[in-house]
C-alpha positions as a LaTeX table, in Angstrom:
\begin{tabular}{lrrr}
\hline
Residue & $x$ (\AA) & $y$ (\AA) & $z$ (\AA) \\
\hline
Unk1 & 113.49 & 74.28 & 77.60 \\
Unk2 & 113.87 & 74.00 & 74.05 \\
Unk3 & 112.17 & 76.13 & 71.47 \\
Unk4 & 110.85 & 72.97 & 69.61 \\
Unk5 & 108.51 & 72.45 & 72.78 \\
Unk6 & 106.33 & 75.31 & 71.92 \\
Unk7 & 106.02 & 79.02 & 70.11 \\
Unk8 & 107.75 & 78.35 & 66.93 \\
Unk9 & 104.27 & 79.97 & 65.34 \\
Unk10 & 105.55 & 83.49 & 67.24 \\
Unk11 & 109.32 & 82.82 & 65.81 \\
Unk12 & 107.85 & 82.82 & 62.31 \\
Unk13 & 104.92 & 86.12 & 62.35 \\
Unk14 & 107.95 & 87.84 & 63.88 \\
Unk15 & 108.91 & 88.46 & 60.52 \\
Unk16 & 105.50 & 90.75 & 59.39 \\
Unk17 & 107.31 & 93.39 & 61.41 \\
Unk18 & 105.48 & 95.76 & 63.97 \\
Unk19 & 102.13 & 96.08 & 63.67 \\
Unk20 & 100.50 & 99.65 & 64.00 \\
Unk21 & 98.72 & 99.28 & 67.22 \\
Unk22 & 95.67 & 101.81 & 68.48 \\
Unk23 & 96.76 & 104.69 & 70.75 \\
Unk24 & 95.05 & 105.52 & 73.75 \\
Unk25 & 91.73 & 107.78 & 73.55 \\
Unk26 & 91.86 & 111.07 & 75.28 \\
Unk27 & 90.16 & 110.11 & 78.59 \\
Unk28 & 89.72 & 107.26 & 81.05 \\
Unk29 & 88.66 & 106.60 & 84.68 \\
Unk30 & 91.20 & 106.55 & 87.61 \\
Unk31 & 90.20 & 103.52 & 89.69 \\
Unk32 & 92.06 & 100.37 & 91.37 \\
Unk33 & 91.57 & 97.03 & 90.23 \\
Unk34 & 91.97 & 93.92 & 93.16 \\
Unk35 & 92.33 & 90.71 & 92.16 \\
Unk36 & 90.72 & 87.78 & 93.32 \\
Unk37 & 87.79 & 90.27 & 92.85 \\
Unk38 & 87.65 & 93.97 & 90.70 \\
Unk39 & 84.05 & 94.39 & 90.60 \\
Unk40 & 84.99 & 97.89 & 90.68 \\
Unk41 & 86.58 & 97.56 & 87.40 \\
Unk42 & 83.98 & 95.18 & 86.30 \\
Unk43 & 80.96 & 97.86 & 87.28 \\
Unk44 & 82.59 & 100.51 & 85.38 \\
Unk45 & 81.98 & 98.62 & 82.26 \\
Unk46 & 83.95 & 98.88 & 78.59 \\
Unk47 & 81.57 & 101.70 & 77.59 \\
Unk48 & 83.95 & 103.67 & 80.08 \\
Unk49 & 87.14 & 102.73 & 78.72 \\
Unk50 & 88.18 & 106.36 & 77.12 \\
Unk51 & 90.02 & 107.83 & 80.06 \\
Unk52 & 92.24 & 109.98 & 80.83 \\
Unk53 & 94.25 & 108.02 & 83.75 \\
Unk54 & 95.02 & 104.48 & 82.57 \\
Unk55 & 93.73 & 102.01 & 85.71 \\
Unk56 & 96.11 & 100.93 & 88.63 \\
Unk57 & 95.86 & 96.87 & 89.21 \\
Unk58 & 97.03 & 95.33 & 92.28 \\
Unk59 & 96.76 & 91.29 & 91.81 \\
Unk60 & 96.29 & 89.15 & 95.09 \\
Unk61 & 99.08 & 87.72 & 96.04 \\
Unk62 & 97.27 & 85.11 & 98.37 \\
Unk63 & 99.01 & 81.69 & 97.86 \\
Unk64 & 97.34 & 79.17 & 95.59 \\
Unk65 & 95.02 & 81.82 & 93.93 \\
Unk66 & 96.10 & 80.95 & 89.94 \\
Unk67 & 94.75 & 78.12 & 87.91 \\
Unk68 & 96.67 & 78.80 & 84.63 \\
Unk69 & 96.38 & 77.11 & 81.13 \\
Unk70 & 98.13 & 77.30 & 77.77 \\
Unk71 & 96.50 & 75.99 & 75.11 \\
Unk72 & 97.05 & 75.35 & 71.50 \\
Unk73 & 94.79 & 77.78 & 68.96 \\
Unk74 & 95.09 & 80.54 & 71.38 \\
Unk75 & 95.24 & 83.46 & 70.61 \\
Unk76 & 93.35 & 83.06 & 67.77 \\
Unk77 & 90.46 & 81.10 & 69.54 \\
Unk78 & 89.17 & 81.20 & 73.17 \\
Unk79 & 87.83 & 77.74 & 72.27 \\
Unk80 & 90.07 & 75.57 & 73.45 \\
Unk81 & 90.28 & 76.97 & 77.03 \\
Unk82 & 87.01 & 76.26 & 77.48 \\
Unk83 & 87.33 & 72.52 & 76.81 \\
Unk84 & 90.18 & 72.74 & 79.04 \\
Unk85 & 87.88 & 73.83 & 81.67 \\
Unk86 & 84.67 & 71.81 & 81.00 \\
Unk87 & 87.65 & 68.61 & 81.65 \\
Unk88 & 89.47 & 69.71 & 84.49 \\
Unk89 & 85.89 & 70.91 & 86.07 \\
Unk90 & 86.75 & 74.58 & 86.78 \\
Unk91 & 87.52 & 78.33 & 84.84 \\
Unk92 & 91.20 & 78.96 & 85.00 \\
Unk93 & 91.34 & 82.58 & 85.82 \\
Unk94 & 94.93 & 82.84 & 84.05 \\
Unk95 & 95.73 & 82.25 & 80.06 \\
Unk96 & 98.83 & 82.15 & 78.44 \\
Unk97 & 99.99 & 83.01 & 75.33 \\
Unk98 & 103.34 & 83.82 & 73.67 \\
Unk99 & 103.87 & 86.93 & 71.09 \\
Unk100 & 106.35 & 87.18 & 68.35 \\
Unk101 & 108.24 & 90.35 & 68.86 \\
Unk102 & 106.31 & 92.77 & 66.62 \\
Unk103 & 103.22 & 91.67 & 67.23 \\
Unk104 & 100.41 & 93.28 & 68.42 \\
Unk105 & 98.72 & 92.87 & 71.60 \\
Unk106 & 96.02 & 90.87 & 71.60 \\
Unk107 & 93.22 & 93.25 & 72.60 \\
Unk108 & 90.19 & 90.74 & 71.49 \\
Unk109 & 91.88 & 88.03 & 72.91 \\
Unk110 & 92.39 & 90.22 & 76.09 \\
Unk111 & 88.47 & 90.88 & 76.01 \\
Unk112 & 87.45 & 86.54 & 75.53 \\
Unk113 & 89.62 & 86.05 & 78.25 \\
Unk114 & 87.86 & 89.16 & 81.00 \\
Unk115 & 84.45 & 87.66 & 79.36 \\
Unk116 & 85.46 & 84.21 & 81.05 \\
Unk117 & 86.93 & 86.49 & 84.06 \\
Unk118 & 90.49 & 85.29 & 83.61 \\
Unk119 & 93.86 & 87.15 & 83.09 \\
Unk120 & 95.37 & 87.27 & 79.84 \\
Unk121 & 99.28 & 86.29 & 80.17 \\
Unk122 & 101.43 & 87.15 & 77.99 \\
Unk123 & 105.21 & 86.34 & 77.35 \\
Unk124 & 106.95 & 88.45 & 74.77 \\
Unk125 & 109.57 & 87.03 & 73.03 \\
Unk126 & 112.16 & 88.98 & 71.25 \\
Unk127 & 112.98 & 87.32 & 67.97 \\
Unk128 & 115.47 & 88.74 & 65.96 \\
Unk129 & 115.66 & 91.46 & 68.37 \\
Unk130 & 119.20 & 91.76 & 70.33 \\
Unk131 & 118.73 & 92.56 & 73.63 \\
Unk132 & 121.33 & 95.20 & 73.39 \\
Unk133 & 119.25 & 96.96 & 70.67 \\
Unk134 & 116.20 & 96.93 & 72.94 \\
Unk135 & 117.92 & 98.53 & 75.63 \\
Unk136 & 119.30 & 101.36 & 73.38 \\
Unk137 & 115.50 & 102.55 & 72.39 \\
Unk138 & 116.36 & 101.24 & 68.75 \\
Unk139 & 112.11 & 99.56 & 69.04 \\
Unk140 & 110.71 & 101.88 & 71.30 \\
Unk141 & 108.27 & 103.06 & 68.91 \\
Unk142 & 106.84 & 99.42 & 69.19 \\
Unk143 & 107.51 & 98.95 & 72.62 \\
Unk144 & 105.42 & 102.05 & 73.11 \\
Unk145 & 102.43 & 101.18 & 70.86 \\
Unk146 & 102.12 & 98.09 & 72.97 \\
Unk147 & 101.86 & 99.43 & 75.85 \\
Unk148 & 99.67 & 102.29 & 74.97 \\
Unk149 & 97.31 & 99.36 & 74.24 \\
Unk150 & 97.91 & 97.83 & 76.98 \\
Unk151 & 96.66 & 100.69 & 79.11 \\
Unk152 & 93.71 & 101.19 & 76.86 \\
Unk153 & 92.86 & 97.42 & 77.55 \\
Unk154 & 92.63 & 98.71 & 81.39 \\
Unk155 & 91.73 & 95.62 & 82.74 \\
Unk156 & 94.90 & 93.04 & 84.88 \\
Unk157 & 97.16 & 91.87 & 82.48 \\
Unk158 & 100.44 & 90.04 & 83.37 \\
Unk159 & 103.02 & 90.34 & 81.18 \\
Unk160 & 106.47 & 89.08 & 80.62 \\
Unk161 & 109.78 & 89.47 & 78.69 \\
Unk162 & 112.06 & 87.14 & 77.17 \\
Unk163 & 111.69 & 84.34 & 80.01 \\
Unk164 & 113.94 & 81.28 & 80.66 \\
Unk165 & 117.14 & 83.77 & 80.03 \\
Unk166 & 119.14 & 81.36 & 82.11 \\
Unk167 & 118.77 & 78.56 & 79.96 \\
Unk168 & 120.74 & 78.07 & 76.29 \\
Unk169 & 117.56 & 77.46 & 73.65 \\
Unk170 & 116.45 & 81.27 & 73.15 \\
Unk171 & 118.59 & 83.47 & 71.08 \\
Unk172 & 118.40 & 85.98 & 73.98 \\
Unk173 & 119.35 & 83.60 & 76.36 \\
Unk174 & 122.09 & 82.17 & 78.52 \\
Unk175 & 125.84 & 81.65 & 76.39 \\
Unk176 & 123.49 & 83.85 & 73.63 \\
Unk177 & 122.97 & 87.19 & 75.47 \\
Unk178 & 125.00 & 88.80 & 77.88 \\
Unk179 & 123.08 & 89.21 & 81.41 \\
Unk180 & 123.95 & 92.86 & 81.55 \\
Unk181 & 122.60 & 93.24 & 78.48 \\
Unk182 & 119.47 & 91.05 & 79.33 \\
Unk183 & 119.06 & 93.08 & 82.62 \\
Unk184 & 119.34 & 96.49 & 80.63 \\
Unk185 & 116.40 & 95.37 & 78.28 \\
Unk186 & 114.24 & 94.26 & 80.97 \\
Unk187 & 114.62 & 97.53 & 83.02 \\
Unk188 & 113.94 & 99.48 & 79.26 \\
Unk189 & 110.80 & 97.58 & 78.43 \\
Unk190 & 109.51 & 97.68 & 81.96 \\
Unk191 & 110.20 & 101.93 & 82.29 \\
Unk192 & 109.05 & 102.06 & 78.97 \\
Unk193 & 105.58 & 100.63 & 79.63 \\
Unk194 & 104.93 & 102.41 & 82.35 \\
Unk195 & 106.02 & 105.71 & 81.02 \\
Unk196 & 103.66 & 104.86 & 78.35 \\
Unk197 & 100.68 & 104.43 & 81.81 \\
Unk198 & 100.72 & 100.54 & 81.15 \\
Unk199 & 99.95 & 100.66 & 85.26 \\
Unk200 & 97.35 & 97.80 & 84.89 \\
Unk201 & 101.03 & 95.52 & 83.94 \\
Unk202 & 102.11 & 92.59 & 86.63 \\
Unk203 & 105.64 & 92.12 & 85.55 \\
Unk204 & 106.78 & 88.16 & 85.86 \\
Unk205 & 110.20 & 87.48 & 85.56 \\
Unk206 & 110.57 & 83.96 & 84.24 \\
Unk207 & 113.32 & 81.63 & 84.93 \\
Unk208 & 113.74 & 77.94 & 83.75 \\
Unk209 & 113.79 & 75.15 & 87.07 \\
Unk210 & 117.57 & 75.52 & 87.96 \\
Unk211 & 119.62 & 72.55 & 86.38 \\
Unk212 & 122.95 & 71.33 & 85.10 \\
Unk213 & 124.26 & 73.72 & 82.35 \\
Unk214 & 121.87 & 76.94 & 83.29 \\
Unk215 & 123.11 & 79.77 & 84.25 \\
Unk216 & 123.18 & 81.48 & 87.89 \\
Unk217 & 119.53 & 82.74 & 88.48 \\
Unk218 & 120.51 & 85.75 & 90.08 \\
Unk219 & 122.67 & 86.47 & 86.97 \\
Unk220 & 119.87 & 87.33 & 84.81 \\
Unk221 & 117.57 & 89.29 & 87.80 \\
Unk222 & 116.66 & 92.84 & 87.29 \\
Unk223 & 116.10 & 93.91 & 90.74 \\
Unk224 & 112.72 & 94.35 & 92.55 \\
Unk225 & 111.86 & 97.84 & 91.09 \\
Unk226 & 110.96 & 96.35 & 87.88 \\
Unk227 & 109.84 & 93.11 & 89.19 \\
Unk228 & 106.18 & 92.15 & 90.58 \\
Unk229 & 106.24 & 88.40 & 90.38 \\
Unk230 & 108.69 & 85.75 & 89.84 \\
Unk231 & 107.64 & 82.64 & 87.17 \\
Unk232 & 109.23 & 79.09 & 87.15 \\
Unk233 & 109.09 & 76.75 & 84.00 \\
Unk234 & 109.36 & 73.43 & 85.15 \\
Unk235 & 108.55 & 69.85 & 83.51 \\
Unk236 & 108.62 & 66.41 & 84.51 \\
Unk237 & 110.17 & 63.97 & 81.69 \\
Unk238 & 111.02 & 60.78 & 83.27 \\
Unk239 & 109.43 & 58.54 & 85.87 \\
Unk240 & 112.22 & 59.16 & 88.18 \\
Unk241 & 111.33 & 62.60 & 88.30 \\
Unk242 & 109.14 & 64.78 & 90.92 \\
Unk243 & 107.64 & 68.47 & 91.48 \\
Unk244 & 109.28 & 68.45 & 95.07 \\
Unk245 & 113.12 & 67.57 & 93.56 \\
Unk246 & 112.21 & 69.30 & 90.41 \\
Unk247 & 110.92 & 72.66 & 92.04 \\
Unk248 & 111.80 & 73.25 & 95.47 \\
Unk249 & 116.11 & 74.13 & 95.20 \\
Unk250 & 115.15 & 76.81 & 92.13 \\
Unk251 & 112.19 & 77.98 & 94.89 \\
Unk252 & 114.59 & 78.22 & 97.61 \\
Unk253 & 117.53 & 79.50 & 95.70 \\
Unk254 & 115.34 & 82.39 & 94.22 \\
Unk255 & 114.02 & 83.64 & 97.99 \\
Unk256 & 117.82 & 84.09 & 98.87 \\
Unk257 & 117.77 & 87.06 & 96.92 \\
Unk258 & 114.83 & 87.57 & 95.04 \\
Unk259 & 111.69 & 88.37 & 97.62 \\
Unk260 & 108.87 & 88.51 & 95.46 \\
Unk261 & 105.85 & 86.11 & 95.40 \\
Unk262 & 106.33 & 82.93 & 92.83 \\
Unk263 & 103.62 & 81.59 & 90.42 \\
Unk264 & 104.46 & 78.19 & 88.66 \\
Unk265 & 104.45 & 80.25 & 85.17 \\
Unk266 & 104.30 & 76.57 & 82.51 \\
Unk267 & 104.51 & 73.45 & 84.01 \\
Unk268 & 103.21 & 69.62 & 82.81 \\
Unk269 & 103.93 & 65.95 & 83.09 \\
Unk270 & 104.30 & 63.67 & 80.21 \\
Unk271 & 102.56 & 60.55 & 80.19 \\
Unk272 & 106.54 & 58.71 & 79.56 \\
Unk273 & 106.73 & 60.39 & 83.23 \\
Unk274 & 103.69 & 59.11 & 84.44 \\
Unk275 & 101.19 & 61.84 & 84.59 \\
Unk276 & 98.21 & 60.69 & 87.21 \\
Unk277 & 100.78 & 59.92 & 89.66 \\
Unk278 & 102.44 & 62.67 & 90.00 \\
Unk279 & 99.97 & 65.27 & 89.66 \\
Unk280 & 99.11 & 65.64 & 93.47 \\
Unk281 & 102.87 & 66.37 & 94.11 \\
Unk282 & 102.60 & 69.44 & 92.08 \\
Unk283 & 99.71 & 70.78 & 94.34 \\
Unk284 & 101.78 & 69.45 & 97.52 \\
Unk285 & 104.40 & 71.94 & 96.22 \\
Unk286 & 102.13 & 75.05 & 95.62 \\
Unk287 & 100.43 & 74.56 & 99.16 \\
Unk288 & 103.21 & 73.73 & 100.91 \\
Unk289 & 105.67 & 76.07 & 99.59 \\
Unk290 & 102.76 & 78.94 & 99.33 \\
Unk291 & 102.92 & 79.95 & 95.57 \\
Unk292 & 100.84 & 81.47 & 93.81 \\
Unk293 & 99.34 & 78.79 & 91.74 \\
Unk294 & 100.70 & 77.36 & 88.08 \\
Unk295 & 99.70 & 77.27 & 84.59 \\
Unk296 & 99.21 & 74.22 & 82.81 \\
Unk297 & 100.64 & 73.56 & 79.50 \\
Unk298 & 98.04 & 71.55 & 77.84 \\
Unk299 & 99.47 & 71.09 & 74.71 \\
Unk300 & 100.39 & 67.46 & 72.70 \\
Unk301 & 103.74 & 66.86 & 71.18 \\
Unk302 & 105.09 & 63.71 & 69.73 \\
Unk303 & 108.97 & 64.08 & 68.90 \\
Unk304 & 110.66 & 61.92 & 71.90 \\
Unk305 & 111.15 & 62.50 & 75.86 \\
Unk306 & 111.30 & 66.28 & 75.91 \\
Unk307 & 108.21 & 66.86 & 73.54 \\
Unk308 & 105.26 & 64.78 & 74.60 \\
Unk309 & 101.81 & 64.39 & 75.41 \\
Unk310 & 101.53 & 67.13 & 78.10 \\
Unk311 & 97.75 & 67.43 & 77.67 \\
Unk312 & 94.72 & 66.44 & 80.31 \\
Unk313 & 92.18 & 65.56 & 77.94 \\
Unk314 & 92.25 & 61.70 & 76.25 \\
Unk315 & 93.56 & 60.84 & 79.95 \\
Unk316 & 91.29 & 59.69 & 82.22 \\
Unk317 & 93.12 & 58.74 & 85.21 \\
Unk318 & 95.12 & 62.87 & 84.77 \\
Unk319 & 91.96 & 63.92 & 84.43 \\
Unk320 & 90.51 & 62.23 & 87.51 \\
Unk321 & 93.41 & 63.06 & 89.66 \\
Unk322 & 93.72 & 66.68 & 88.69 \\
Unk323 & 89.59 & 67.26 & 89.34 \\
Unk324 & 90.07 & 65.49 & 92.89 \\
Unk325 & 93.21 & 67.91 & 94.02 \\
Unk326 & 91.16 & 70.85 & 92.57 \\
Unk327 & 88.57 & 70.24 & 95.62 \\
Unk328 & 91.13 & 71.02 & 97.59 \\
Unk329 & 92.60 & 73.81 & 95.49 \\
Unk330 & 91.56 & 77.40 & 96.70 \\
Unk331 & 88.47 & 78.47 & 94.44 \\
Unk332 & 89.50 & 82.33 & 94.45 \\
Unk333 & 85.77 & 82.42 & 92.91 \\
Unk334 & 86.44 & 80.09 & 90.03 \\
Unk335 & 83.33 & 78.75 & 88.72 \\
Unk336 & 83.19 & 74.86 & 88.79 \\
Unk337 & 81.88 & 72.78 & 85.85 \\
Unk338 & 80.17 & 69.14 & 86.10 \\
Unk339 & 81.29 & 66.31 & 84.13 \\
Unk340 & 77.86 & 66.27 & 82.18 \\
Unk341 & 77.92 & 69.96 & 81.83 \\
Unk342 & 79.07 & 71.83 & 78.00 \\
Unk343 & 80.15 & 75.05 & 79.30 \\
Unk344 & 80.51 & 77.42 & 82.18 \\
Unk345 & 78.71 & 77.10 & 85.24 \\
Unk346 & 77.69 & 80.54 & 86.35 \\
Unk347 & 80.00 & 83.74 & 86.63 \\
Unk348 & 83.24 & 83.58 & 87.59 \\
Unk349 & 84.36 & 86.22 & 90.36 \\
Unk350 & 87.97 & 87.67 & 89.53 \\
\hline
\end{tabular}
């Protein structure tokens, strides 16, 4: 989709440069994280976080485990996720955000996020950063820095790299970047992080929803070595429009060749498209097509059909509809939050 939709605030900090990011202590604790539930992780505790073998994640892959949510403040504030949550009446246990290339990762964000027992998600995205120079080692020094903090995070984190190639609105992007090139950064920045002992890293591959103008999906794909999950961007404009036409021939067309489990990675309905209504088709799709679960772009946007009011809150009816196919939704352990309620209710099992 566009750039204008989102993340212009990355496109413009891109410009500081790298930041100098902390390098791993000198020891750490070997142990294996499982998502919907690392209480092995989460017994260890932070005040065991110098190690000297970074931590091995496995996420579930069990279908409709991931409530997502992008929201706008983050990462600077945590915030705003929870008054996603206190609306929709449950913790998402992913987060989204988007970071400029040469920024940092977002350790204290990283930490807000565990605190609430979700999964920080981030999508990197390579401003004025060719993907040809990436792949020769030309930012490697950053690259590594990142993931060095990455690993001394130690907790889940799933990450991505210059997502919705196959579409024409990023600079690294489709009729911008050549695949080959694309594929060649992808397979550096993924080998470099785990070189680096980033093994806590889910890779998601992102592709836009297939349509008119995009390029081939399997153009743009890496090969499973250096892919964990697959994401889909996917939006609903126009009343005409719904999840099932929207989402299932980019869901089929990426098991012919790609066989890795799919997560709705940012997805929304405007209120031009009719947002209550067609809410429950999105979680027809998940259950019925067994994905992972989405994330929710909860963001308002006012500059015509392709930049609206994507946001729950201020909508009762959304709101009313979304709570009612979350009863239905699998919990994974999420905690759920009354109506009259300010905050969370009770701990949230990851």
């Amino acid at each position: 989709m566009p750039i204008t939709r989102h993340r212009l605030g990355s496109f413009a900090v891109t410009a500081i440069g790298v930041a100098v990011v902390a390098v791993i202590g000198a020891t750490t604790i070997a142990l294996t994280a499982r998502h919907p539930n690392p209480t092995t992780a989460n017994r260890t505790g932070d005040g065991a976080a110098s190690a000297a073998e970074p931590l091995h994640v496995t996420l579930s892959t069990r279908p409709g485990s991931y409530l997502g949510v992008y929201e706008r403040g983050v990462p600077r504030s945590y915030a705003p996720v929870e008054r996603f949550a206190l609306a929709v009446g449950r913790q998402p246990n992913l987060v989204l955000y988007y970071s400029g290339w040469g920024d940092p990762f977002q350790v204290g964000f990283a930490r807000q996020a565990r605190a609430h027992h979700a999964i920080p998600f981030v999508q990197m995205e390579p401003w004025h950063a060719s993907m040809a120079a990436i792949a020769s080692g030309r930012f490697d020094a950053y690259l590594a820095s990142y993931a060095h903090a990455v690993a001394a995070y130690r907790y889940p984190v799933l990450l991505g790299f210059a997502h919705e190639m196959n579409g024409n609105w990023y600079p690294w992007g489709w009729t911008h970047a050549d695949p080959a090139n694309w594929i060649a950064a992808w397979r550096h920045v993924v080998t470099t992080f785990r070189r680096a002992g980033a093994r806590n890293v889910t890779w998601i591959w992102t592709a836009n929803q297939d349509g008119p103008g995009n390029a081939p999906l399997r153009a743009y794909w890496p090969g499973p070595k250096y892919v964990d999950w697959i994401g889909i961007t996917g939006y609903l404009y126009f009343p005409q429009q719904t999840f099932a036409g929207s989402y299932v021939p980019t869901i089929e067309a990426l098991r012919r060749f790609a066989h890795r489990p799919i997560l709705i990675s940012e997805v929304a309905v405007g209120q031009r498209a009719g947002q209550a209504g067609k809410i429950p088709g999105l979680f027809s799709v998940i259950r019925t097509h067994r994905l992972l679960g989405f994330v929710w772009f909860d963001k308002s946007q006012d500059a015509g059909p392709y930049h609206q009011d994507w946001r729950l809150e201020g909508h009762p009816a959304a709101i009313s509809v979304f709570r009612r196919a979350l009863r239905h939704y699998p919990d994974s352990g999420q905690s759920r939050i009354g109506p009259a309620r300010s905050g969370p209710a009770g701990p949230l099992r990851l």
